[in-house]
C-alpha positions as CSV (number, residue, x, y, z in Angstrom):
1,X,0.0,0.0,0.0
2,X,1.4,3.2,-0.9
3,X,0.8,6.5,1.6
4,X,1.6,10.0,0.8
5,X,3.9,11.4,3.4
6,X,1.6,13.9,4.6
7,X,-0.4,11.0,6.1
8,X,2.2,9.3,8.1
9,X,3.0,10.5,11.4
10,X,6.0,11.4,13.2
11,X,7.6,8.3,13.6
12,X,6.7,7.3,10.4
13,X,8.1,10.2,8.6
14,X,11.3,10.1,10.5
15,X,12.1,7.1,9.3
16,X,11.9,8.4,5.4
17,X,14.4,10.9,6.3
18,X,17.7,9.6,6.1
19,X,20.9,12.0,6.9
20,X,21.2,15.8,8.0
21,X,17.6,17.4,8.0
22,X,16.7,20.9,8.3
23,X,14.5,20.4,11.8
24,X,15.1,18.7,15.0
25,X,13.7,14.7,14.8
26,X,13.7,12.1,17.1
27,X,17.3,11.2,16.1
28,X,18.9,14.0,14.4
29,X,19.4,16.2,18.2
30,X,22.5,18.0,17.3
31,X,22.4,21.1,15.6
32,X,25.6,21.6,13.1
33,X,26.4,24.9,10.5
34,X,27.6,24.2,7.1
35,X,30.3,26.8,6.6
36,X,29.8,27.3,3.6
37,X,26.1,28.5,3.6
38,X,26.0,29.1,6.9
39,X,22.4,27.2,7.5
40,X,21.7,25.1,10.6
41,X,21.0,21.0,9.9
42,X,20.8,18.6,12.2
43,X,22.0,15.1,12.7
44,X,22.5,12.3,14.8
45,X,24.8,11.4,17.5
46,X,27.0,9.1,15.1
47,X,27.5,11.8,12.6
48,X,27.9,14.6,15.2
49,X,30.9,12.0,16.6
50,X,32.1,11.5,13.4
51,X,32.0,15.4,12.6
52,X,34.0,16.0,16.1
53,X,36.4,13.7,15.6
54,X,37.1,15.3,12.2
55,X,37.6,18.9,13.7
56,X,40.3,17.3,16.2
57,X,42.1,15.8,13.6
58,X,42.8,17.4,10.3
59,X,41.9,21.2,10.5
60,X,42.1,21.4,6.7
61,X,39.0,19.0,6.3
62,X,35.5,20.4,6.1
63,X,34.1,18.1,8.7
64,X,30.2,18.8,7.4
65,X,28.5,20.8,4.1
66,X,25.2,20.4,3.1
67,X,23.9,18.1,0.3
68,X,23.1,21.3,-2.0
69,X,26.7,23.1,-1.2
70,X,28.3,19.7,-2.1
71,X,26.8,19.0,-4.7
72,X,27.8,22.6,-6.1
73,X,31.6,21.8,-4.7
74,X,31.6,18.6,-6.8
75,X,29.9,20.3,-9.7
76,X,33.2,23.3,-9.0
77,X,35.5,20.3,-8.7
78,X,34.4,18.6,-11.8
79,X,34.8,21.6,-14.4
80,X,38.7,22.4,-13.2
């Protein structure tokens, strides 16, 4: 049976949403800023570990951007 997502609830729609999201859920707690557009995502505690232990070990390394400013880096990347 197929549902639109507007008839799921919470817990339902949560679990559609995989990776950084926009709004605090259930999982994704801890608020992170992509430096590059400076908006605030969220994400869980693995990533948030993950995005730590990146800032304490190479400074060089962006430790978290958001899917669009990526995808733009890659797109920057590609055409050099």
């Amino acid at each position: 049976m197929v549902r639109l997502r507007e008839t799921l609830n919470g817990e339902e729609r949560h679990s559609l949403t995989l990776g950084p999201t926009r709004n605090v859920t259930v999982t994704n707690r801890y608020g992170v800023h992509c430096p590059d557009c400076g908006e605030v995502y969220y994400v869980d505690e693995s990533a948030m570990r993950r995005i730590r232990s990146a800032r304490e070990g190479d400074q060089s390394e962006v430790p978290f951007r958001c899917a669009d400013c990526d995808d733009e880096y890659a797109e920057q990347e590609s055409g050099r």
